[in-house]
PLY file of the C-alpha trace (Angstrom):
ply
format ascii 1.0
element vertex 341
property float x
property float y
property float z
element edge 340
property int vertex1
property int vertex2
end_header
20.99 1.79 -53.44
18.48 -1.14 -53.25
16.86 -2.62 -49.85
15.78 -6.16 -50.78
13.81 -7.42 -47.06
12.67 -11.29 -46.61
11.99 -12.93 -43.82
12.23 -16.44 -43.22
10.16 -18.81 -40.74
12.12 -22.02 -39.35
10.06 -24.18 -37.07
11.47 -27.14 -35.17
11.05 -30.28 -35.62
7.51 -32.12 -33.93
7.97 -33.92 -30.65
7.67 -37.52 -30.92
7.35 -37.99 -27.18
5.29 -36.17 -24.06
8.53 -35.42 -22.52
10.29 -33.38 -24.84
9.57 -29.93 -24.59
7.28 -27.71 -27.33
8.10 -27.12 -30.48
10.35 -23.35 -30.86
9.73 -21.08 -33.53
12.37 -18.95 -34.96
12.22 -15.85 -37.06
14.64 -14.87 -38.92
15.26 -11.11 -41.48
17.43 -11.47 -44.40
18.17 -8.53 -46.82
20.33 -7.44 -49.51
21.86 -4.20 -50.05
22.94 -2.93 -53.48
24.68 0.22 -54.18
25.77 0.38 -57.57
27.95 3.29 -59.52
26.34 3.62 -62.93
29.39 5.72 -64.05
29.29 8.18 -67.02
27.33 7.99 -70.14
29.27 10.54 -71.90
29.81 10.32 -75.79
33.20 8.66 -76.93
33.89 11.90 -78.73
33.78 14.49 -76.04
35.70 12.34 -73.68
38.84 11.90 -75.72
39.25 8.69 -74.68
42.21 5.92 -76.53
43.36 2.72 -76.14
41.31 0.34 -73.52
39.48 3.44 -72.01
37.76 3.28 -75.67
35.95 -0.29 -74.88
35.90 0.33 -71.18
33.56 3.43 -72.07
31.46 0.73 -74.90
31.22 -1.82 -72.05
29.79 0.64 -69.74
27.64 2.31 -72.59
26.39 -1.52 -73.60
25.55 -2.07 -69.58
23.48 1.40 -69.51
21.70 0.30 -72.93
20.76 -3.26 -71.49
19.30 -1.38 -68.13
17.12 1.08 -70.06
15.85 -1.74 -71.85
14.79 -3.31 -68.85
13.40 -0.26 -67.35
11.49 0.16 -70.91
10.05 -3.13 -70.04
8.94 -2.82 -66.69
6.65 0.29 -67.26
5.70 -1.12 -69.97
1.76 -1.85 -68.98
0.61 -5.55 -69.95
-2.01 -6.54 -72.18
-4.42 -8.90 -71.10
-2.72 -9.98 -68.32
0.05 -10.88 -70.63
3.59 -11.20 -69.08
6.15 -8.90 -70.81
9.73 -10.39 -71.02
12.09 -8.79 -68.82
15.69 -8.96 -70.67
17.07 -9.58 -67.49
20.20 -12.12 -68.77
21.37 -8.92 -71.22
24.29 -7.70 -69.58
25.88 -8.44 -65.82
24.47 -5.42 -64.90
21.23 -6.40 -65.19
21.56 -9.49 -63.50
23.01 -8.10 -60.22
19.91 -5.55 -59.93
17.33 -8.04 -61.53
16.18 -8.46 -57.70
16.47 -4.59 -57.05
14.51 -3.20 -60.10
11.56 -5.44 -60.22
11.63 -7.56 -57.35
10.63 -7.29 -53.94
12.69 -4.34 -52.72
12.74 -0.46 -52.66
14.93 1.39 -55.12
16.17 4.72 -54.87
18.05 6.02 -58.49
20.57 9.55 -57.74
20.48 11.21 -60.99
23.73 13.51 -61.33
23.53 16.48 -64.20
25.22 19.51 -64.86
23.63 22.94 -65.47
26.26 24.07 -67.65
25.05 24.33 -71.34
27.61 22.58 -73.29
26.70 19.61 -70.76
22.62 19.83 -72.34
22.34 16.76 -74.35
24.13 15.02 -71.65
21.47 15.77 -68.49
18.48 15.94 -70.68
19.06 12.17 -71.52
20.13 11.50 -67.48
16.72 13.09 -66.53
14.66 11.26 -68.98
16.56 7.62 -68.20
15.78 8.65 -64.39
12.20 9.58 -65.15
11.62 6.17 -66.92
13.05 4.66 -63.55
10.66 6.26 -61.72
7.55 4.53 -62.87
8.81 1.50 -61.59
6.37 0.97 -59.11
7.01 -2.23 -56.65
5.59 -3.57 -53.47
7.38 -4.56 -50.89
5.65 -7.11 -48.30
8.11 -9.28 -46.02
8.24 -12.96 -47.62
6.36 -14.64 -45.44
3.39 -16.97 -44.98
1.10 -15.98 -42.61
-0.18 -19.32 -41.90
3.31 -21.00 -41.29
3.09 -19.11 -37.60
-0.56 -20.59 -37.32
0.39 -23.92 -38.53
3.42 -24.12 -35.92
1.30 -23.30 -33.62
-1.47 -25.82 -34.06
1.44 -28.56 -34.61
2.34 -27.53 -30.78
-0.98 -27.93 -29.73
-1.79 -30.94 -31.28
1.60 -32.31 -29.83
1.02 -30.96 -26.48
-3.16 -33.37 -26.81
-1.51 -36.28 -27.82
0.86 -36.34 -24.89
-1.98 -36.36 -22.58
-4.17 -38.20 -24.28
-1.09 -41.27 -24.08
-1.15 -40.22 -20.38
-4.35 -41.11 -19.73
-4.21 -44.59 -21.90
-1.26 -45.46 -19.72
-3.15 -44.43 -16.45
-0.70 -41.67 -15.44
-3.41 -39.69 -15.06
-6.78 -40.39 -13.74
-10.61 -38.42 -13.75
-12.26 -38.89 -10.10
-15.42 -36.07 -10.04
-14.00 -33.81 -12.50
-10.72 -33.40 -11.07
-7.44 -34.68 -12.91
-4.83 -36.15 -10.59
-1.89 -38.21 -10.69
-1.95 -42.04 -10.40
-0.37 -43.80 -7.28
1.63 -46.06 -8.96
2.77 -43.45 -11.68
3.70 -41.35 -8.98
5.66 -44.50 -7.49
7.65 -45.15 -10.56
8.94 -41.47 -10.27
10.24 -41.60 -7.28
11.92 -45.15 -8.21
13.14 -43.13 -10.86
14.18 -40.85 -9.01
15.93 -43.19 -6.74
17.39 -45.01 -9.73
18.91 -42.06 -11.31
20.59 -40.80 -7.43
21.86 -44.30 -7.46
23.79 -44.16 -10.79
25.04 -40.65 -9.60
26.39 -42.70 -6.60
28.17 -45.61 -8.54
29.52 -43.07 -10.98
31.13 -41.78 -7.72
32.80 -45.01 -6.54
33.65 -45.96 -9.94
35.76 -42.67 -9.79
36.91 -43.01 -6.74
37.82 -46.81 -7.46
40.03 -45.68 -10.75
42.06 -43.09 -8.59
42.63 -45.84 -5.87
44.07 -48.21 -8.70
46.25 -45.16 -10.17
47.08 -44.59 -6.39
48.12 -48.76 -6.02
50.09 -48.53 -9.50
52.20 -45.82 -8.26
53.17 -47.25 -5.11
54.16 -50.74 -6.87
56.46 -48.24 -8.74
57.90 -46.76 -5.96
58.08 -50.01 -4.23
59.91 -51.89 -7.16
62.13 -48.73 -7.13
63.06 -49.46 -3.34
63.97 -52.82 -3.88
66.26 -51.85 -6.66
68.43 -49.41 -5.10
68.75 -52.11 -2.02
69.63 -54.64 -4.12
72.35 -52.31 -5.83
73.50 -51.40 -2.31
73.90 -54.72 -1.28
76.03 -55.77 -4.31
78.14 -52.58 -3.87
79.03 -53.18 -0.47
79.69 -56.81 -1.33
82.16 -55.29 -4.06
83.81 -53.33 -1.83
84.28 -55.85 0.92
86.16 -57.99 -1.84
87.95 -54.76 -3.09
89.44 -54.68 0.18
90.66 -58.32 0.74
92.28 -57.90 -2.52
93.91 -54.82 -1.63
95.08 -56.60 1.53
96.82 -58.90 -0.78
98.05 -56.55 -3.00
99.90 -54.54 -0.28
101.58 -57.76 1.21
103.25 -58.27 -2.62
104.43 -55.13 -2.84
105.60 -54.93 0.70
107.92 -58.04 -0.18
108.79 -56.54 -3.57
109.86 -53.46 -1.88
112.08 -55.72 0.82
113.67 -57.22 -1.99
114.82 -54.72 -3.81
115.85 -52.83 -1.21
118.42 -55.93 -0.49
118.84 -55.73 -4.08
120.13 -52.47 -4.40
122.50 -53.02 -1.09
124.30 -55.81 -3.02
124.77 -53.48 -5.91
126.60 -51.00 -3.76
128.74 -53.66 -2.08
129.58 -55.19 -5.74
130.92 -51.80 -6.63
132.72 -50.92 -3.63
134.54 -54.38 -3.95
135.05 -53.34 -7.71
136.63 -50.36 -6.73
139.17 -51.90 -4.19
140.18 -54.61 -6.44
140.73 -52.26 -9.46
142.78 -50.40 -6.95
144.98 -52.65 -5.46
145.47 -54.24 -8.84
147.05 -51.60 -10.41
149.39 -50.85 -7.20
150.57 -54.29 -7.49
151.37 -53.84 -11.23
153.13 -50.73 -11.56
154.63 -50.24 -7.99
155.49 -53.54 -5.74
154.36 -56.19 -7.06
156.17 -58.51 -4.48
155.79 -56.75 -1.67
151.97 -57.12 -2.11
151.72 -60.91 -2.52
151.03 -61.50 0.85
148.88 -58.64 1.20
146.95 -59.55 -2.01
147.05 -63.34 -0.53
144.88 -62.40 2.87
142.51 -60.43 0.87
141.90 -63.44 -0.97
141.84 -65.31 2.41
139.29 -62.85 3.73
137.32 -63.17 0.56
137.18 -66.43 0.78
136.44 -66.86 4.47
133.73 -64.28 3.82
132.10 -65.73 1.37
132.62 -69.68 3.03
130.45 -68.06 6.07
127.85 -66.58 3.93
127.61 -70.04 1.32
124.97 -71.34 4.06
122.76 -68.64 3.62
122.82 -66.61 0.70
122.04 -67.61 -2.70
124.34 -67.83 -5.48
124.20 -63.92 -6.94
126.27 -61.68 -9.53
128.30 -60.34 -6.57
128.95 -63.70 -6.01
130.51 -64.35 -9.44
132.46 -61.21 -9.11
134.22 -62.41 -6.40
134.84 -65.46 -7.68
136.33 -64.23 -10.41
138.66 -61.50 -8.30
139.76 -64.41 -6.56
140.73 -66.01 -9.82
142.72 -63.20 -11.17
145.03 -63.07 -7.99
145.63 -66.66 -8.07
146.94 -66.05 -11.84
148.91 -62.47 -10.54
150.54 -64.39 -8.20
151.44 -67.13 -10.65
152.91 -65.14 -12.70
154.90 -63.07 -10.43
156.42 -65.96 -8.96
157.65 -67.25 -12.55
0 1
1 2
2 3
3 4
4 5
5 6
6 7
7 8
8 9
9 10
10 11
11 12
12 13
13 14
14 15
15 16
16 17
17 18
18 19
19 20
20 21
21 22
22 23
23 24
24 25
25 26
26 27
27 28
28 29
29 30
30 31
31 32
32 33
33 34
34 35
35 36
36 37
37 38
38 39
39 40
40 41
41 42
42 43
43 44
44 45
45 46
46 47
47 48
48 49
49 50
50 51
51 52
52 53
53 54
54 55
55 56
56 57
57 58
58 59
59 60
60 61
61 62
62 63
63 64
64 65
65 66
66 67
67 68
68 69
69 70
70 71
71 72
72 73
73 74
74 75
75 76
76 77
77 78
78 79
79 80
80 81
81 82
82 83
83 84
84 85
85 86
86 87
87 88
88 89
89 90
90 91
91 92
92 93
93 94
94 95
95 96
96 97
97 98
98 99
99 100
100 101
101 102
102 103
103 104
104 105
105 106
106 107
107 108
108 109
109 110
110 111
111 112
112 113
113 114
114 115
115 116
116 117
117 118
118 119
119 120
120 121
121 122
122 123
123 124
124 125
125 126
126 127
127 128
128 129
129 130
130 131
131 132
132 133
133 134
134 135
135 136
136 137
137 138
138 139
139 140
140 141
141 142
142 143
143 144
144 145
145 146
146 147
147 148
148 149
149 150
150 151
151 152
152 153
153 154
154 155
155 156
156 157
157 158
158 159
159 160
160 161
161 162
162 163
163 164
164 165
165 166
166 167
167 168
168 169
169 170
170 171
171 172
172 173
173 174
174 175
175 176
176 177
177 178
178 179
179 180
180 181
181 182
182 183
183 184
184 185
185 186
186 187
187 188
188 189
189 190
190 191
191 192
192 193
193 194
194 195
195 196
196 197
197 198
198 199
199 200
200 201
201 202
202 203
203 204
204 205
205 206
206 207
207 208
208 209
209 210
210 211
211 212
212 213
213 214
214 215
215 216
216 217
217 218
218 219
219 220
220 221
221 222
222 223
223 224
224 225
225 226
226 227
227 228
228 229
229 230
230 231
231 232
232 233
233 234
234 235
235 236
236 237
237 238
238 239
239 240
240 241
241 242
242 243
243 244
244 245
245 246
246 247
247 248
248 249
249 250
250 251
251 252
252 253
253 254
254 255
255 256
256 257
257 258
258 259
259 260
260 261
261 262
262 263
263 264
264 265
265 266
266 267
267 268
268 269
269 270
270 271
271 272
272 273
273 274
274 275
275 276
276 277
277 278
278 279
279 280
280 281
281 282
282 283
283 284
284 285
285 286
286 287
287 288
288 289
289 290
290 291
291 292
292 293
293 294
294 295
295 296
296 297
297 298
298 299
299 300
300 301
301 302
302 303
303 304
304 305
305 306
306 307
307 308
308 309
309 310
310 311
311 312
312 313
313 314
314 315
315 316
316 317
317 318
318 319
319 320
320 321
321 322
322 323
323 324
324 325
325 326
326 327
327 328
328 329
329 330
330 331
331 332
332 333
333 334
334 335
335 336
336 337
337 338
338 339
339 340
């Protein structure tokens, strides 16, 4: 595992203005943590290995040789101030602990070995890579400039002298025997300001109040308009109906008259049968029975026919029953005819 501390100082920006307030300072830790599984370094021939575990076991082999290497290097000791080259860029392995190995951090190496004897070769090489590791000697100090905190600080400072210094140019504040004090009319402007800012509080206010008033006047238009609508519909409905029922009045009258009619209709219909019937009747008595002894009879019917229909001639339309008898009467005047001859 590797424990890789910085820290990092963010200031904020100056103040440009008296007003705004100091300058804030804010610390902040980073770190890394690495924890990294070496794996085995066990020869290709004891593990048995076929097939891709064969150049899984020579990638993992190549990563172990490129980390020694760069062990080798760092305990290296320099000559004459000399750097040493670190071959850092070897293998991915290397990159990933290039910050853990010979950086700013703390590194802590777990050695695992076997004290079995056919395992020999394999933990005397483990304990001699780890021993190699262990002369890596590094330093850990926090990354961070101790004069950044002193030069925020004066920054404030110098921020904090330059707003009173423009204080005292613009007479805000005055020196009368030693004592600092406020001017009058400085003090005046605040409480105009002051004033000022309670005022546009105020006309926010209205300005609020005037927008709900408007939404208020909108809505009762609507409603308004809506009233006048369904009075207006009412007005034409009732007009409707008032016309509906002159019509009606109208209609009732027709079919009171077409009802009287065919009433009077249907009681000349029964009359032109009965008058059917008697005829057929008395015609075929007076053919097969007597026909003389009938004339007369036949001849008063036809007077009575006649007489009925000479008093009705003023007063009743030409109609089929009409024709009918008409047409009896003709038929009786040709019986009689030819029972005379």
């Amino acid at each position: 595992p590797c424990f890789d501390p910085q820290t990092v100082v963010e200031q904020g920006d100056e103040t440009s203005a008296s007003e705004d307030p100091p300058a804030t300072e804010l610390e902040l830790l980073s770190a890394k943590f690495h924890f990294v599984d070496l794996a085995g370094s066990e020869r290709l021939k004891r593990t048995g290995a076929t097939g891709d575990r064969i150049k899984e076991g020579i990638n993992i082999n190549f990563g172990l040789l490129a980390l020694g290497n760069v062990i080798c290097a760092l305990t290296t000791p320099t000559v004459l101030d000399k750097m040493v080259h670190i071959p850092y860029r070897d293998s991915k392995l290397t990159r990933l602990l290039q910050d853990s190995l010979g950086g700013n951090s703390r590194t802590l190496m777990i050695a695992c070995i076997s004290p079995s004897d056919c395992d020999y070769v394999e933990t005397l090489n483990t304990l001699k890579y780890a021993n190699r590791a262990k002369d890596i000697k590094n330093k850990v100090i926090a990354n961070q400039d101790k004069s950044s905190k002193l030069i925020g600080t004066l920054r404030s400072r110098i921020a904090e002298l330059e707003a009173e210094l423009l204080d005292f140019k613009q007479g805000r504040i005055t020196v009368s025997d030693g004592v600092e004090s406020f001017n009058d009319q400085y003090r005046e402007n605040v409480l105009l300001q002051a004033d000022v800012s309670q005022l546009r509080i105020r006309i926010k206010a209205l300005q609020e109040t005037v927008e709900m008033l408007r939404a208020r006047n909108v809505q009762l238009l609507a409603e308004k308009m809506k009233d006048v609508q369904e009075y207006v519909f009412l007005r034409v409905m009732i007009s409707k109906e008032k016309e509906g029922d002159a019509f009606g009045n109208a209609v009732r009258v027709y079919i009171d008259e077409l009802e009287s009619l065919r009433c009077a209709l249907m009681e000349s219909h029964a009359t032109n049968e009965q008058l059917h019937q008697q005829m057929n009747r008395w015609k075929a008595i007076a053919a097969n029975n007597a026909p003389k002894m009938h004339i007369d009879y036949l001849a008063n019917c036809a007077a009575v026919i006649s007489n009925s229909s000479g008093n009705n001639a003023g007063r009743v339309t030409p109609t089929p029953t009409f024709s009918l008898i008409q047409e009896a009467k003709a038929d009786i005047k040709r019986m009689k005819q030819s029972i005379t001859e």
